[in-house]
N, C-alpha and C positions, 0 to 999 in steps of 0.2 A: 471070611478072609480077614485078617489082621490088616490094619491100617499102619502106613508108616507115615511117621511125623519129623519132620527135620526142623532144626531150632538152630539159623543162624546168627550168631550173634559173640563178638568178639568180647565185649564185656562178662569176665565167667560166673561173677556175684549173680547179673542177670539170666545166663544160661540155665545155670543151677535152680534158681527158683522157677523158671519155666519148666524146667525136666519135671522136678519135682509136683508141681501142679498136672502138669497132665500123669506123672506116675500116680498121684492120687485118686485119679477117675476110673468108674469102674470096669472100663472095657482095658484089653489088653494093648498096647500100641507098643508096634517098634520104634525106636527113637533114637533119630541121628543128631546128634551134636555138631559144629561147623563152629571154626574160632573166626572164620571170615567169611568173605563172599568168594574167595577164589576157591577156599576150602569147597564152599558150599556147588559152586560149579565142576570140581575135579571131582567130588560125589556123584554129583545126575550124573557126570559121564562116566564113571566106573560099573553104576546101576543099569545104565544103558547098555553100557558096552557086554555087560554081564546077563543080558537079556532079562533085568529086571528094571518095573517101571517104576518111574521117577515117583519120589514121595508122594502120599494124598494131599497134604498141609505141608505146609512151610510156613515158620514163623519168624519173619524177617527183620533183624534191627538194621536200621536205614542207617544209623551215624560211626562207621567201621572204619579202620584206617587199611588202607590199602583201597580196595573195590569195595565201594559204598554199597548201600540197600539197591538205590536206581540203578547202578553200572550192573548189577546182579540182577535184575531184572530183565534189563535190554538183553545180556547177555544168555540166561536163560530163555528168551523168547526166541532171540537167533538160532542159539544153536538148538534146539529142540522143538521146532517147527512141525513137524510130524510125528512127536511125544502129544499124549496127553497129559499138560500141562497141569500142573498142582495149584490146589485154591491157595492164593498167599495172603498172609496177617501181619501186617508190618506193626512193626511194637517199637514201641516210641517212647521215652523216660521224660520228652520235652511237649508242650503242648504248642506243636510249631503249626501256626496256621494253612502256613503254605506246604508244609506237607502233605497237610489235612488234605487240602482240595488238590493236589496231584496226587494224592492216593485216589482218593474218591472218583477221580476221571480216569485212573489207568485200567486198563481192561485185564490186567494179571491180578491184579488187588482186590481179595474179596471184605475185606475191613482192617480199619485203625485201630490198635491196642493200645491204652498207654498201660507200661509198666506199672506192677508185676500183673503177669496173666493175673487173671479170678477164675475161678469155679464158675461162675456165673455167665461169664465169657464163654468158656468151654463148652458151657451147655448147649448156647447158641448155635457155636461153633461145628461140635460134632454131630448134633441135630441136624444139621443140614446135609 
């Protein structure tokens, strides 16, 4: 079954390089793009509503204008409570402590990225 990957992230220099690194790998993935987090929640609800399940990964930039990484998270927690929920990768271009450790405690957040993805990342990543 093909995996779907969603890459939220309003910065497009960033997007683009994310796409492109997992277009590189060698399994096939669907792959949604999202210029925000509101983008990225009017998605899982169209996927839902279309009786298709919400992405496998999400790769989450946290510093977005409008609904930030957190507001997107709460918000996918709320309304998709009885979804199986996507592992999320929040991807970070800052090496911000305290994001660090509120990613690390939140129970939606499967790891920290700092920009740009790696191959290497990925490995780990889809391996699991």
């Amino acid at each position: 079954m093909q995996r779907t990957v969603c890459i939220i992230d309003d910065d497009m220099v960033s997007q683009f390089a994310t796409r492109y690194c997992i277009q590189q790998y060698q399994e096939d993935f669907n792959i949604i793009t999202c210029a925000s987090g509101e983008e990225g929640i009017a998605t899982c609800l169209d996927l839902v509503e279309n009786r298709m399940r919400l992405p496998d990964i999400i790769f989450l930039d946290l510093v977005m204008d409008g609904m930030d990484g957190w507001t997107f998270l709460e918000n996918l927690q709320n309304l998709f409570k009885d979804q199986e929920l996507p592992k999320v990768y929040v991807l970070s271009a800052f090496t911000n402590t305290k994001d660090r450790a509120i990613a690390k405690m939140h129970k939606l957040v499967s790891g920290h990225i700092d920009k740009p993805l790696s191959r290497n990342r990925l490995d780990g990543i889809f391996a699991g």
